[in-house]
C-alpha positions as semicolon CSV with decimal commas, in nm:
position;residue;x (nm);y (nm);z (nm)
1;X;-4,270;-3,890;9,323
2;X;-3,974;-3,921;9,030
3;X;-4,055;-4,103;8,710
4;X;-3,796;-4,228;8,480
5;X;-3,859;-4,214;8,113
6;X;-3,787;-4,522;7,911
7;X;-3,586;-4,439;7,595
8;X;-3,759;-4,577;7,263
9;X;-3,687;-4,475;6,913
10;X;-3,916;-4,158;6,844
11;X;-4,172;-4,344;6,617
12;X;-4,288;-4,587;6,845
13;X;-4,289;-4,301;7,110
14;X;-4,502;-4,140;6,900
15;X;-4,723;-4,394;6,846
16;X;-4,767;-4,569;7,160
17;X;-4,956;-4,336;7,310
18;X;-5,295;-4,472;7,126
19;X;-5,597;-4,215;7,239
20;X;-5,438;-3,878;7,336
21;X;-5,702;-3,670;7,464
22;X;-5,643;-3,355;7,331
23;X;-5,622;-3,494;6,987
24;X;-5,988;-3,578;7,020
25;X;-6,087;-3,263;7,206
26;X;-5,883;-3,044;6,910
27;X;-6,187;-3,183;6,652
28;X;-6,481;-2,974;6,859
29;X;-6,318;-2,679;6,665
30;X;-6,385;-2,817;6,341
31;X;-6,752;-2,935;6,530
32;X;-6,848;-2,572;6,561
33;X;-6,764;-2,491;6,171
34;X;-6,995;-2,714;6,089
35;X;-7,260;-2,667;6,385
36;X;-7,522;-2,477;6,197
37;X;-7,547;-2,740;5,933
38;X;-7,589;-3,018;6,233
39;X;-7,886;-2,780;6,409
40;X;-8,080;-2,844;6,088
41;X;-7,963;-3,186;6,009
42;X;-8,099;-3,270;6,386
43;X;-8,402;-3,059;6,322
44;X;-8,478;-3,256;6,008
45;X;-8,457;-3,580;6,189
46;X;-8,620;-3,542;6,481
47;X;-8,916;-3,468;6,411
48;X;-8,857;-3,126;6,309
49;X;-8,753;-3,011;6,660
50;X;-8,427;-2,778;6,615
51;X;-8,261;-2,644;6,808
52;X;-7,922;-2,339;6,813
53;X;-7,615;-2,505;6,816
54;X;-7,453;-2,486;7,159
55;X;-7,126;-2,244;7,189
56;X;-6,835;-2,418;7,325
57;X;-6,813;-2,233;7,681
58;X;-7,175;-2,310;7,714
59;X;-7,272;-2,677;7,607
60;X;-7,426;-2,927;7,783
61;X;-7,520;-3,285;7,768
62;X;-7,799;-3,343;7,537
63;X;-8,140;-3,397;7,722
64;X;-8,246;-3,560;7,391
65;X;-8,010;-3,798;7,125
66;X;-7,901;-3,628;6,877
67;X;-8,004;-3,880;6,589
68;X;-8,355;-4,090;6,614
69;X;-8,346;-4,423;6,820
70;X;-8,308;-4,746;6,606
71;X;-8,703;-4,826;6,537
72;X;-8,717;-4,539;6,354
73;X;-8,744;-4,561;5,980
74;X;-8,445;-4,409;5,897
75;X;-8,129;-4,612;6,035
76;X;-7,928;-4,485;6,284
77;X;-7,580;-4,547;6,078
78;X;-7,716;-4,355;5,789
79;X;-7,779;-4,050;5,985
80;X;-7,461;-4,081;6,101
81;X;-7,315;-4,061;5,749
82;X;-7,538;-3,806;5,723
83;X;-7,424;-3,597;5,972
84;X;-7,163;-3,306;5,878
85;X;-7,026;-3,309;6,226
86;X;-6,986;-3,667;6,248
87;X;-6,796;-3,621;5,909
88;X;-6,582;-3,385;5,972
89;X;-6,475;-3,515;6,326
90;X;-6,419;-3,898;6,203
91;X;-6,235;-3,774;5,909
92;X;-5,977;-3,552;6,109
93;X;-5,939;-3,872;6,335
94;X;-5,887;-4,096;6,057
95;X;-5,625;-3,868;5,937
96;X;-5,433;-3,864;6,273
97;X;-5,344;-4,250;6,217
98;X;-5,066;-4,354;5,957
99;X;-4,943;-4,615;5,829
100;X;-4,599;-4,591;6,017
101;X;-4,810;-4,549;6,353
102;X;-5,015;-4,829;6,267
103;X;-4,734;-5,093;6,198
104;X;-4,539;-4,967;6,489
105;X;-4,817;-5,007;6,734
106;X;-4,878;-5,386;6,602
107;X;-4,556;-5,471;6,680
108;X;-4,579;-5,358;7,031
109;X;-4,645;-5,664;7,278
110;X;-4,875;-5,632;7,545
111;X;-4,930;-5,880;7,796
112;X;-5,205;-6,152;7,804
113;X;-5,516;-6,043;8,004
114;X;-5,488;-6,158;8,348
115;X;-5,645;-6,119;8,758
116;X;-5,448;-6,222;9,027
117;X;-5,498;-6,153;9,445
118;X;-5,310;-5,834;9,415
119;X;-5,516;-5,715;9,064
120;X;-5,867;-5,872;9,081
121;X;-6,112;-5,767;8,832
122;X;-6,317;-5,496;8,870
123;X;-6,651;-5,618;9,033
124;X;-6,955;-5,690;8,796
125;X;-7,178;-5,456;9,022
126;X;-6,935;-5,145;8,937
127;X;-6,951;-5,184;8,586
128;X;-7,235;-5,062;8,512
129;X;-7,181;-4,706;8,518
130;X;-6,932;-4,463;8,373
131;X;-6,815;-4,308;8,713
132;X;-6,870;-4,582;8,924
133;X;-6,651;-4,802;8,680
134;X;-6,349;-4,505;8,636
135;X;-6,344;-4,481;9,017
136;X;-6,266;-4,821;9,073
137;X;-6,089;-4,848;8,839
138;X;-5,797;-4,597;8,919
139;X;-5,861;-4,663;9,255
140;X;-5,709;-5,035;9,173
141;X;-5,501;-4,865;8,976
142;X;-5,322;-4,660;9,201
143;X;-5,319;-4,844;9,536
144;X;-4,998;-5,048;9,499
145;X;-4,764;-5,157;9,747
146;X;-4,439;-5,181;9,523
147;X;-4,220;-5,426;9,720
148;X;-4,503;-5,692;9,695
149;X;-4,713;-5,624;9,333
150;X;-4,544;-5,646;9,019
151;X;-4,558;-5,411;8,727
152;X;-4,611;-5,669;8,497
153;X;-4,930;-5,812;8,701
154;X;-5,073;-5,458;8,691
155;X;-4,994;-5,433;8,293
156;X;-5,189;-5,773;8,259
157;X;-5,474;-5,639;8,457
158;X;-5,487;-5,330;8,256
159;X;-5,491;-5,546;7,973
160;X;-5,795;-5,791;8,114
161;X;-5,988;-5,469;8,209
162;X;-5,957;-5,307;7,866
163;X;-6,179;-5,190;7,628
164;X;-6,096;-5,161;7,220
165;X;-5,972;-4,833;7,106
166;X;-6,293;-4,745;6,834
167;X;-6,173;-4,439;6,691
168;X;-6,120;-4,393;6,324
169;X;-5,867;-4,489;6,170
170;X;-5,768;-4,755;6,483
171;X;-5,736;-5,112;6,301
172;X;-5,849;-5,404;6,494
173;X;-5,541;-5,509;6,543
174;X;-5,445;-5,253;6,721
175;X;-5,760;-5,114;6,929
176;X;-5,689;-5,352;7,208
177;X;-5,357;-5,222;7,298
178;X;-5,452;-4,887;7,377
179;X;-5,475;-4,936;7,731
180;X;-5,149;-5,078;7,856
181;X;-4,949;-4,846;7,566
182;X;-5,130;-4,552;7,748
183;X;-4,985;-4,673;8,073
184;X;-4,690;-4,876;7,985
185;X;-4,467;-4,511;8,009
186;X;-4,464;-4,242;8,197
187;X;-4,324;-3,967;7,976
188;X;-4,394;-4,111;7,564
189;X;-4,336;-3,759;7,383
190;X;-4,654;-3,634;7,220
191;X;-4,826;-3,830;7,429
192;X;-4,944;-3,841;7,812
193;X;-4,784;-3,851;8,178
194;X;-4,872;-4,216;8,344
195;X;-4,945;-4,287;8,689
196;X;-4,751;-4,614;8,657
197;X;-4,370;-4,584;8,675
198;X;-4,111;-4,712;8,426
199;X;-3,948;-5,079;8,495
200;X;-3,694;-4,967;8,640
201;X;-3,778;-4,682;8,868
202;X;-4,072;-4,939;9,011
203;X;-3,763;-5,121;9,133
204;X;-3,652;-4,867;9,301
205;X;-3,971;-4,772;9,438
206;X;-3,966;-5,156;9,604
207;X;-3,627;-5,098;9,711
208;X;-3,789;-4,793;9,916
209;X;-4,046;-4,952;10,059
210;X;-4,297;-4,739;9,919
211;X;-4,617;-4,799;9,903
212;X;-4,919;-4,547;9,776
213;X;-5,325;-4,548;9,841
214;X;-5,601;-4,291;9,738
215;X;-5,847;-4,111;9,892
216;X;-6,179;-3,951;9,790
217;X;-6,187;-4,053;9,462
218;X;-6,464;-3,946;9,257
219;X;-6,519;-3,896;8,875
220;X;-6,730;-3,683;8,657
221;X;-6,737;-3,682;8,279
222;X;-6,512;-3,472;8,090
223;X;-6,623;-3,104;8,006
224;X;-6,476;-3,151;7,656
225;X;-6,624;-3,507;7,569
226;X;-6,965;-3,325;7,695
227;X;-6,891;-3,061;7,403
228;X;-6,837;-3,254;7,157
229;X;-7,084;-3,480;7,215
230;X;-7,334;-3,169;7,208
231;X;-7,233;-3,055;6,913
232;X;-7,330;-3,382;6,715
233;X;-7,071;-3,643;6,714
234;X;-7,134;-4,000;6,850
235;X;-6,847;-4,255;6,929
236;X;-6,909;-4,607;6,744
237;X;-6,888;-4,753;7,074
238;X;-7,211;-4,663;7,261
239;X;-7,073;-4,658;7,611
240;X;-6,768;-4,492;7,530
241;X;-6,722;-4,164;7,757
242;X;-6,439;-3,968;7,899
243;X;-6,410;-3,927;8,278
244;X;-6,225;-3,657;8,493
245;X;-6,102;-3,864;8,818
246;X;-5,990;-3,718;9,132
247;X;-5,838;-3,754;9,461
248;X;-5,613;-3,773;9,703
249;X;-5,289;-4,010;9,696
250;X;-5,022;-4,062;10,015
251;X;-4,742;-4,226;9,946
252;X;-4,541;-4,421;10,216
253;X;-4,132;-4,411;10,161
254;X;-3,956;-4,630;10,451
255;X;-4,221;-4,631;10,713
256;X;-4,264;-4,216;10,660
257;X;-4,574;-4,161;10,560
258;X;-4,611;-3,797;10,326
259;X;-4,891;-3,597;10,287
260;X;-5,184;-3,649;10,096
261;X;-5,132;-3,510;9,732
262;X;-5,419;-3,409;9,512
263;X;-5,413;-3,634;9,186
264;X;-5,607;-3,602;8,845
265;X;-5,664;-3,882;8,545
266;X;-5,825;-3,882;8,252
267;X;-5,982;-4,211;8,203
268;X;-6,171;-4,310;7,861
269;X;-6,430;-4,589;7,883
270;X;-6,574;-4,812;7,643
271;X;-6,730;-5,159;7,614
272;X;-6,502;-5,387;7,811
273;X;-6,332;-5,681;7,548
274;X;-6,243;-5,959;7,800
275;X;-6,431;-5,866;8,134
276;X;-6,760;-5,923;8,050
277;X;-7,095;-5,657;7,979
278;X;-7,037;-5,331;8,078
279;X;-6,741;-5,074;8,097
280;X;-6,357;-5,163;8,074
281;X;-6,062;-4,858;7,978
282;X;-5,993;-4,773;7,668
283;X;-5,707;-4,525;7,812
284;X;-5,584;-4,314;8,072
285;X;-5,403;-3,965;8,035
286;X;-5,303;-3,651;8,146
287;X;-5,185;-3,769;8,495
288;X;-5,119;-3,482;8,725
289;X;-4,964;-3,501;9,095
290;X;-4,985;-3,187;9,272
Protein backbone atom coordinates (compact mmCIF):
# COMPACT_ATOMS: atom_id res chain seq x y z
CA UNK A 1 0.00 0.00 0.00
CA UNK A 2 1.80 3.48 -1.44
CA UNK A 3 2.46 6.31 0.96
CA UNK A 4 3.14 9.76 -0.15
CA UNK A 5 5.61 11.81 1.74
CA UNK A 6 4.62 15.31 2.68
CA UNK A 7 7.39 17.82 1.86
CA UNK A 8 8.42 20.05 5.00
CA UNK A 9 11.51 22.09 5.39
CA UNK A 10 14.27 19.61 6.83
CA UNK A 11 14.21 21.04 10.45
CA UNK A 12 10.83 20.45 11.28
CA UNK A 13 11.28 16.99 9.54
CA UNK A 14 13.77 16.44 11.78
CA UNK A 15 12.10 17.30 14.62
CA UNK A 16 8.71 16.07 14.32
CA UNK A 17 9.41 12.83 14.81
CA UNK A 18 9.43 13.29 18.87
CA UNK A 19 10.51 9.64 20.44
CA UNK A 20 12.51 7.72 17.76
CA UNK A 21 13.13 4.43 19.07
CA UNK A 22 16.40 3.71 18.19
CA UNK A 23 17.60 6.90 19.66
CA UNK A 24 16.59 5.51 23.02
CA UNK A 25 17.72 1.95 22.36
CA UNK A 26 21.40 3.54 21.06
CA UNK A 27 21.89 4.69 25.09
CA UNK A 28 22.00 0.73 26.38
CA UNK A 29 25.57 1.01 24.86
CA UNK A 30 26.60 3.66 27.03
CA UNK A 31 24.31 1.42 29.90
CA UNK A 32 26.82 -1.37 29.67
CA UNK A 33 30.01 1.10 30.16
CA UNK A 34 28.75 1.91 33.12
CA UNK A 35 27.07 -1.53 34.23
CA UNK A 36 29.61 -2.62 36.76
CA UNK A 37 29.32 0.57 38.67
CA UNK A 38 25.25 0.05 38.66
CA UNK A 39 25.78 -3.89 40.01
CA UNK A 40 27.29 -2.27 43.10
CA UNK A 41 25.26 0.82 43.28
CA UNK A 42 22.11 -1.79 43.30
CA UNK A 43 24.00 -4.01 45.66
CA UNK A 44 24.51 -1.11 48.04
CA UNK A 45 20.89 -0.28 48.05
CA UNK A 46 19.21 -3.19 48.30
CA UNK A 47 20.09 -4.52 50.99
CA UNK A 48 23.37 -5.62 49.94
CA UNK A 49 22.00 -8.14 47.39
CA UNK A 50 24.21 -7.74 44.04
CA UNK A 51 24.04 -9.05 41.49
CA UNK A 52 26.47 -9.34 37.63
CA UNK A 53 25.33 -6.97 35.35
CA UNK A 54 23.32 -8.60 32.57
CA UNK A 55 25.10 -8.75 28.91
CA UNK A 56 23.02 -7.28 26.29
CA UNK A 57 22.12 -10.63 24.26
CA UNK A 58 21.16 -12.05 27.56
CA UNK A 59 19.02 -9.60 29.81
CA UNK A 60 15.93 -9.99 31.19
CA UNK A 61 13.26 -8.19 33.05
CA UNK A 62 14.20 -7.59 36.54
CA UNK A 63 12.44 -10.06 39.02
CA UNK A 64 13.31 -7.39 41.64
CA UNK A 65 13.34 -3.14 41.17
CA UNK A 66 16.29 -2.00 40.67
CA UNK A 67 16.21 0.92 43.34
CA UNK A 68 14.30 0.40 46.93
CA UNK A 69 10.44 1.06 46.97
CA UNK A 70 9.41 4.57 48.30
CA UNK A 71 9.07 3.69 52.28
CA UNK A 72 12.43 3.13 52.32
CA UNK A 73 14.69 5.61 54.01
CA UNK A 74 16.51 6.62 51.26
CA UNK A 75 14.21 8.37 48.49
CA UNK A 76 13.64 6.89 45.43
CA UNK A 77 14.67 10.21 43.27
CA UNK A 78 17.95 10.36 45.05
CA UNK A 79 18.95 6.96 44.05
CA UNK A 80 18.11 7.83 40.88
CA UNK A 81 20.62 10.71 40.85
CA UNK A 82 22.61 8.34 42.24
CA UNK A 83 22.62 5.98 39.73
CA UNK A 84 25.56 6.07 36.99
CA UNK A 85 23.34 4.41 34.47
CA UNK A 86 20.50 6.58 35.00
CA UNK A 87 23.14 9.42 34.46
CA UNK A 88 24.61 8.58 31.69
CA UNK A 89 21.37 7.50 29.76
CA UNK A 90 19.29 10.84 30.75
CA UNK A 91 22.23 12.89 29.89
CA UNK A 92 22.72 11.44 26.25
CA UNK A 93 18.84 12.01 25.93
CA UNK A 94 18.98 15.41 27.11
CA UNK A 95 21.60 16.05 24.62
CA UNK A 96 19.53 14.69 21.64
CA UNK A 97 17.01 17.76 22.10
CA UNK A 98 18.04 21.37 20.88
CA UNK A 99 16.95 24.33 20.97
CA UNK A 100 16.06 24.52 17.15
CA UNK A 101 14.09 21.09 17.66
CA UNK A 102 12.44 22.37 20.55
CA UNK A 103 11.01 25.69 19.02
CA UNK A 104 10.16 23.91 15.86
CA UNK A 105 8.14 21.25 17.52
CA UNK A 106 6.09 24.10 19.58
CA UNK A 107 5.09 25.57 16.66
CA UNK A 108 3.66 22.47 15.25
CA UNK A 109 -0.31 22.35 15.73
CA UNK A 110 -1.90 19.35 16.69
CA UNK A 111 -5.44 18.91 16.91
CA UNK A 112 -7.67 19.21 20.05
CA UNK A 113 -8.29 15.82 21.78
CA UNK A 114 -11.38 14.35 20.55
CA UNK A 115 -13.83 10.69 20.31
CA UNK A 116 -16.27 10.43 17.83
CA UNK A 117 -18.49 7.03 16.53
CA UNK A 118 -15.79 6.19 14.11
CA UNK A 119 -12.70 6.86 16.94
CA UNK A 120 -14.16 6.07 20.41
CA UNK A 121 -11.85 5.98 23.24
CA UNK A 122 -10.13 3.18 24.18
CA UNK A 123 -12.27 1.29 26.87
CA UNK A 124 -11.40 1.90 30.64
CA UNK A 125 -11.20 -2.01 31.16
CA UNK A 126 -8.18 -2.19 28.48
CA UNK A 127 -6.20 0.29 30.04
CA UNK A 128 -4.92 -1.24 32.51
CA UNK A 129 -2.24 -3.15 31.05
CA UNK A 130 0.66 -2.49 28.73
CA UNK A 131 -0.33 -5.14 26.00
CA UNK A 132 -3.80 -5.15 26.44
CA UNK A 133 -3.79 -1.22 25.99
CA UNK A 134 -1.11 -1.32 22.68
CA UNK A 135 -3.41 -3.95 21.15
CA UNK A 136 -6.32 -1.95 21.16
CA UNK A 137 -4.92 0.57 20.53
CA UNK A 138 -3.41 -0.12 16.97
CA UNK A 139 -6.12 -2.23 16.46
CA UNK A 140 -8.34 1.22 16.42
CA UNK A 141 -5.68 2.45 14.85
CA UNK A 142 -5.51 0.57 11.87
CA UNK A 143 -9.08 -0.54 11.09
CA UNK A 144 -10.25 2.39 8.92
CA UNK A 145 -12.58 2.47 6.21
CA UNK A 146 -11.16 5.58 4.23
CA UNK A 147 -14.20 6.74 2.20
CA UNK A 148 -16.19 7.19 5.52
CA UNK A 149 -13.40 8.22 8.55
CA UNK A 150 -11.46 11.20 8.29
CA UNK A 151 -7.77 11.67 8.87
CA UNK A 152 -8.26 14.48 10.89
CA UNK A 153 -10.81 12.52 13.35
CA UNK A 154 -8.13 9.83 13.71
CA UNK A 155 -5.31 12.67 14.42
CA UNK A 156 -7.76 14.02 17.19
CA UNK A 157 -8.15 10.61 18.63
CA UNK A 158 -4.51 10.04 18.66
CA UNK A 159 -4.30 13.18 20.33
CA UNK A 160 -7.22 12.32 23.16
CA UNK A 161 -5.48 8.89 23.65
CA UNK A 162 -2.01 10.34 24.23
CA UNK A 163 0.33 10.19 26.78
CA UNK A 164 3.24 13.10 27.48
CA UNK A 165 6.53 12.48 25.93
CA UNK A 166 8.82 12.28 29.55
CA UNK A 167 12.12 11.95 28.20
CA UNK A 168 14.89 14.35 28.98
CA UNK A 169 15.27 17.09 27.56
CA UNK A 170 11.26 17.06 26.23
CA UNK A 171 9.75 20.54 27.59
CA UNK A 172 6.23 20.48 28.65
CA UNK A 173 5.26 22.19 26.02
CA UNK A 174 6.08 19.92 23.81
CA UNK A 175 5.64 16.29 25.46
CA UNK A 176 2.05 16.18 24.43
CA UNK A 177 2.60 16.33 20.79
CA UNK A 178 4.59 13.39 20.44
CA UNK A 179 1.89 11.23 19.46
CA UNK A 180 0.15 12.74 16.48
CA UNK A 181 3.89 14.20 15.16
CA UNK A 182 4.85 10.42 15.30
CA UNK A 183 1.88 9.65 13.12
CA UNK A 184 1.04 12.79 11.38
CA UNK A 185 3.76 11.48 8.33
CA UNK A 186 4.58 8.66 6.87
CA UNK A 187 8.16 9.12 5.72
CA UNK A 188 9.72 12.38 8.26
CA UNK A 189 13.59 11.75 7.48
CA UNK A 190 15.45 10.63 10.57
CA UNK A 191 12.53 9.62 11.85
CA UNK A 192 9.90 6.61 11.50
CA UNK A 193 7.52 4.98 8.73
CA UNK A 194 3.63 5.66 9.88
CA UNK A 195 0.82 3.47 9.44
CA UNK A 196 -1.36 6.51 8.71
CA UNK A 197 -1.09 7.96 5.18
CA UNK A 198 -0.32 11.55 4.15
CA UNK A 199 -3.49 14.02 3.43
CA UNK A 200 -3.47 13.56 0.33
CA UNK A 201 -2.82 9.97 -0.54
CA UNK A 202 -5.83 9.21 2.23
CA UNK A 203 -7.87 10.90 -0.48
CA UNK A 204 -6.99 8.79 -2.78
CA UNK A 205 -7.30 5.86 -0.71
CA UNK A 206 -11.29 7.07 -0.34
CA UNK A 207 -11.40 7.55 -3.91
CA UNK A 208 -10.49 3.65 -4.06
CA UNK A 209 -12.74 2.47 -1.88
CA UNK A 210 -10.33 0.98 0.30
CA UNK A 211 -10.82 -0.01 3.36
CA UNK A 212 -8.22 -2.05 5.84
CA UNK A 213 -8.83 -4.34 9.21
CA UNK A 214 -6.33 -6.44 11.35
CA UNK A 215 -6.08 -9.66 12.48
CA UNK A 216 -4.35 -11.47 15.37
CA UNK A 217 -2.99 -8.73 16.94
CA UNK A 218 -0.97 -9.27 19.88
CA UNK A 219 1.87 -7.29 21.66
CA UNK A 220 4.81 -8.09 23.77
CA UNK A 221 7.28 -5.63 25.25
CA UNK A 222 10.20 -4.60 23.39
CA UNK A 223 13.49 -6.73 23.70
CA UNK A 224 15.47 -3.47 23.83
CA UNK A 225 13.28 -1.46 26.42
CA UNK A 226 13.68 -4.92 28.49
CA UNK A 227 17.62 -4.23 28.22
CA UNK A 228 17.78 -1.20 29.18
CA UNK A 229 15.58 -1.38 31.76
CA UNK A 230 17.87 -4.33 33.17
CA UNK A 231 20.70 -2.59 33.07
CA UNK A 232 19.46 0.22 35.54
CA UNK A 233 17.61 2.96 33.95
CA UNK A 234 13.99 3.89 34.96
CA UNK A 235 11.67 6.20 32.80
CA UNK A 236 10.18 9.24 34.99
CA UNK A 237 6.94 8.02 33.97
CA UNK A 238 6.25 4.77 35.90
CA UNK A 239 4.08 3.06 33.35
CA UNK A 240 6.00 4.00 30.49
CA UNK A 241 7.03 0.76 28.36
CA UNK A 242 7.71 -0.05 24.79
CA UNK A 243 5.57 -2.66 23.01
CA UNK A 244 6.30 -4.85 19.83
CA UNK A 245 2.67 -5.20 18.09
CA UNK A 246 1.79 -7.63 15.52
CA UNK A 247 -0.56 -8.90 13.05
CA UNK A 248 -2.18 -9.35 10.19
CA UNK A 249 -3.79 -6.41 7.98
CA UNK A 250 -6.14 -6.99 4.56
CA UNK A 251 -6.81 -4.29 2.77
CA UNK A 252 -9.96 -3.99 0.50
CA UNK A 253 -9.34 -1.81 -2.95
CA UNK A 254 -12.82 -1.62 -5.01
CA UNK A 255 -14.64 -4.56 -3.64
CA UNK A 256 -11.17 -6.87 -4.16
CA UNK A 257 -10.24 -7.95 -1.19
CA UNK A 258 -5.97 -8.74 -0.97
CA UNK A 259 -4.32 -10.95 1.13
CA UNK A 260 -3.61 -10.72 4.58
CA UNK A 261 -0.16 -8.91 5.11
CA UNK A 262 1.90 -9.36 8.21
CA UNK A 263 2.32 -5.85 9.98
CA UNK A 264 4.70 -4.67 12.88
CA UNK A 265 4.51 -1.28 15.27
CA UNK A 266 6.34 -0.09 17.79
CA UNK A 267 4.09 1.48 20.25
CA UNK A 268 5.48 3.46 23.47
CA UNK A 269 3.12 3.79 26.43
CA UNK A 270 2.92 6.05 29.21
CA UNK A 271 0.41 7.58 31.64
CA UNK A 272 -2.50 8.68 29.48
CA UNK A 273 -2.93 12.94 29.75
CA UNK A 274 -6.65 13.34 28.76
CA UNK A 275 -8.20 9.72 28.94
CA UNK A 276 -8.23 9.10 32.32
CA UNK A 277 -5.90 6.46 34.85
CA UNK A 278 -4.05 4.14 33.09
CA UNK A 279 -2.09 3.83 29.71
CA UNK A 280 -2.45 6.28 26.62
CA UNK A 281 0.62 6.45 23.54
CA UNK A 282 3.31 8.31 23.85
CA UNK A 283 4.38 7.20 20.11
CA UNK A 284 4.34 4.78 17.48
CA UNK A 285 7.31 3.78 15.07
CA UNK A 286 9.01 1.63 12.93
CA UNK A 287 5.90 0.57 10.89
CA UNK A 288 6.61 -2.36 8.68
CA UNK A 289 4.13 -3.98 5.97
CA UNK A 290 5.34 -7.11 4.65
Amino acid sequence: MSRDAVSRKADVMRTAWWFHRRLLMAAVATAVLVVSGAAVWAGNHQGGARAAGPSLRAATVPTKPLVPPSTDKVPQSELRTANPVQQQVDAQLAQAETPAGISAAERFSVPAPGVSTAYPSVPGADRGDPGTYATAFTTELLNTNFATQSRGALLSWAEYEEAPNTLPGVPASVAGKALVLSLADPDLPGGSPSPVPSAPQWVADAQSAMSQSVTDVQAEIAPDWTRIISQGWQPRDALMTVEVVTGNLTVVTNGVVGAPQPFSLIVTLGSAATAGAGYGAVAASDWTLD
